[in-house]
C-alpha positions as CSV (number, residue, x, y, z in Angstrom):
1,X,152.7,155.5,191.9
2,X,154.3,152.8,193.3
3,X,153.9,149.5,191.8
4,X,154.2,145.9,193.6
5,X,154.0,142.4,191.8
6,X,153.7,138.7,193.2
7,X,155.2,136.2,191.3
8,X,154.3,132.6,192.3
9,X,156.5,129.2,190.8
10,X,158.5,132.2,189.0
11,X,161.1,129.8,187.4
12,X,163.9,131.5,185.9
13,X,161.9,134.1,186.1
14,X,159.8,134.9,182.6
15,X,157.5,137.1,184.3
16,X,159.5,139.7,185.7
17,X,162.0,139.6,182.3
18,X,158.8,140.3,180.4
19,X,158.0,143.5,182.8
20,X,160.9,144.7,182.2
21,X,161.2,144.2,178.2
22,X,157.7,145.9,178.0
23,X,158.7,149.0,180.4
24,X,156.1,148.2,182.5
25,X,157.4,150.2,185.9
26,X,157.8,148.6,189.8
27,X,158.9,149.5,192.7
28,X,158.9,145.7,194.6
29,X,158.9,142.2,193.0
30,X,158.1,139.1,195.0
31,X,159.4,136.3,193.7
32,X,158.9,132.7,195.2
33,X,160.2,129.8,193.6
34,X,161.5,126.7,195.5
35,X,164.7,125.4,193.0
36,X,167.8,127.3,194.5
37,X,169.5,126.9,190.3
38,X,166.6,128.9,189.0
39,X,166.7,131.6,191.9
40,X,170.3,132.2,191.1
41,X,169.4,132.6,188.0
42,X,167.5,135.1,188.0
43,X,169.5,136.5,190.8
44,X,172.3,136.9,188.0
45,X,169.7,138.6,185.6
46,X,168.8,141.1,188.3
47,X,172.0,142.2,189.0
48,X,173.5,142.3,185.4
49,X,170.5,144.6,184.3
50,X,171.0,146.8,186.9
51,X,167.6,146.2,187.7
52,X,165.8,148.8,190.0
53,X,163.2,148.2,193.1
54,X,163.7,145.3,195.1
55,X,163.7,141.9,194.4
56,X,162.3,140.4,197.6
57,X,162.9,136.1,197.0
58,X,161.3,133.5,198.9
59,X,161.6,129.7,198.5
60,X,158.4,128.1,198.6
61,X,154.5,129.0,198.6
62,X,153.3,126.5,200.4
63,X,155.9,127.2,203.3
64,X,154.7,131.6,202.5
65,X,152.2,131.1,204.8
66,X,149.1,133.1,205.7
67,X,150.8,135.4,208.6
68,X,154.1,136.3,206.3
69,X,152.2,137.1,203.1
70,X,149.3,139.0,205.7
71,X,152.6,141.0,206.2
72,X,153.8,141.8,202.8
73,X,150.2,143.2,202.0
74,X,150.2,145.2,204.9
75,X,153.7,146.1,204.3
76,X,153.7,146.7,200.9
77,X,149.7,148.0,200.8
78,X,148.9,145.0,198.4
79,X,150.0,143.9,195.2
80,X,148.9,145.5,191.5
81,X,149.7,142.2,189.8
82,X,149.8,138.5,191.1
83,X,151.2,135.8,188.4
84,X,151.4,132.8,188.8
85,X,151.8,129.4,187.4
86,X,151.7,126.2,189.7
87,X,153.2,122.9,188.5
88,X,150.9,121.0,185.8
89,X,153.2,117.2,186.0
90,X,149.8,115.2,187.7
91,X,147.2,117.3,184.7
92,X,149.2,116.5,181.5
93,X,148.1,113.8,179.5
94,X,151.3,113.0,178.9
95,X,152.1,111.8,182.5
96,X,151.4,108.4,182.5
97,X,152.8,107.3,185.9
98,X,151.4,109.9,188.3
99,X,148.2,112.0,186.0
100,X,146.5,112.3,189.6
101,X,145.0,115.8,188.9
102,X,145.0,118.5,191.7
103,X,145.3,115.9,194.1
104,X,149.0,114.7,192.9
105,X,152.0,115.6,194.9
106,X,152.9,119.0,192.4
107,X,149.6,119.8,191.1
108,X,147.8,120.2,194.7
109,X,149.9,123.7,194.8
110,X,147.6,125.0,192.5
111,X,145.3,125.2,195.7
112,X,148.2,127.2,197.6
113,X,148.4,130.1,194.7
114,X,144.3,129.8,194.8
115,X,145.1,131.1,199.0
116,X,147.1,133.5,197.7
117,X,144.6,135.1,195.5
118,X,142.0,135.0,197.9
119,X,144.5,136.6,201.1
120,X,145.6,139.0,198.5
121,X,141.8,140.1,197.1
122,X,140.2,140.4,200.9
C-alpha cells in the first residue's frame, strides 16, 4: 500500500526522522519549510540514510497554493498523514513585543495549514 505524508513548517525535519525511527513505511514525503539552512538539513539526513521514497521539498505554505496542492492530491491520490506545526512567536506569553495572536505576522500561518486540512479532507 502505498503511503504519502504532508509535512507543513517541517523544520529540520523531526517529523519525517521520527517515521523513520519508528518503521513506520512511505512511499512520498512532502515537506514545506521556508528556511533554505533547515532544508539542507534535512536534505543531508535524507541522503546519508539512504532514505527511500521521494522527498518532494517546497519552500513555503502560504506560496503552496490551492491549484499546486489540488495537484499533489490528485497526483499522489491524497495523503494518509498531514503534520504540521505553524509558528507560535505572536501566542507565547513570553513574546512581549509582538503577542498579537493569529493575527501577528507568523502566527496568521496557522490559518494556511487550517486550508490545507480542509483541501486535503474534501
Amino acid at each position: 500500500m502505498a503511503s504519502h505524508y504532508f509535512l507543513s513548517f517541517s523544520g529540520i525535519g523531526g517529523a519525517e526522522v521520527a517515521l523513520h525511527r519508528v518503521g513506520v513505511p512511505y512511499n512520498n514525503i512532502v515537506s514545506v519549510e521556508i528556511s533554505a539552512v533547515n532544508r539542507k538539513i534535512l536534505r543531508s539526513w535524507w541522503e546519508q540514510t539512504n532514505q527511500t521514497g521521494n522527498l518532494i521539498e517546497l519552500k513555503d505554505v502560504p506560496q503552496l497554493g490551492v491549484d499546486k496542492l489540488e495537484h499533489l492530491i490528485h497526483v499522489l491520490g491524497g495523503f494518509d498523514l498531514i503534520v504540521g506545526g505553524s509558528p507560535c512567536n505572536n501566542l507565547t506569553g513570553s513574546n512581549r513585543s509582538s503577542n498579537d495572536g493569529l493575527g501577528g505576522i507568523h502566527s496568521i500561518l496557522f490559518y494556511d495549514y487550517s486550508e490545507l486540512l480542509t483541501l486535503s479532507s474534501a
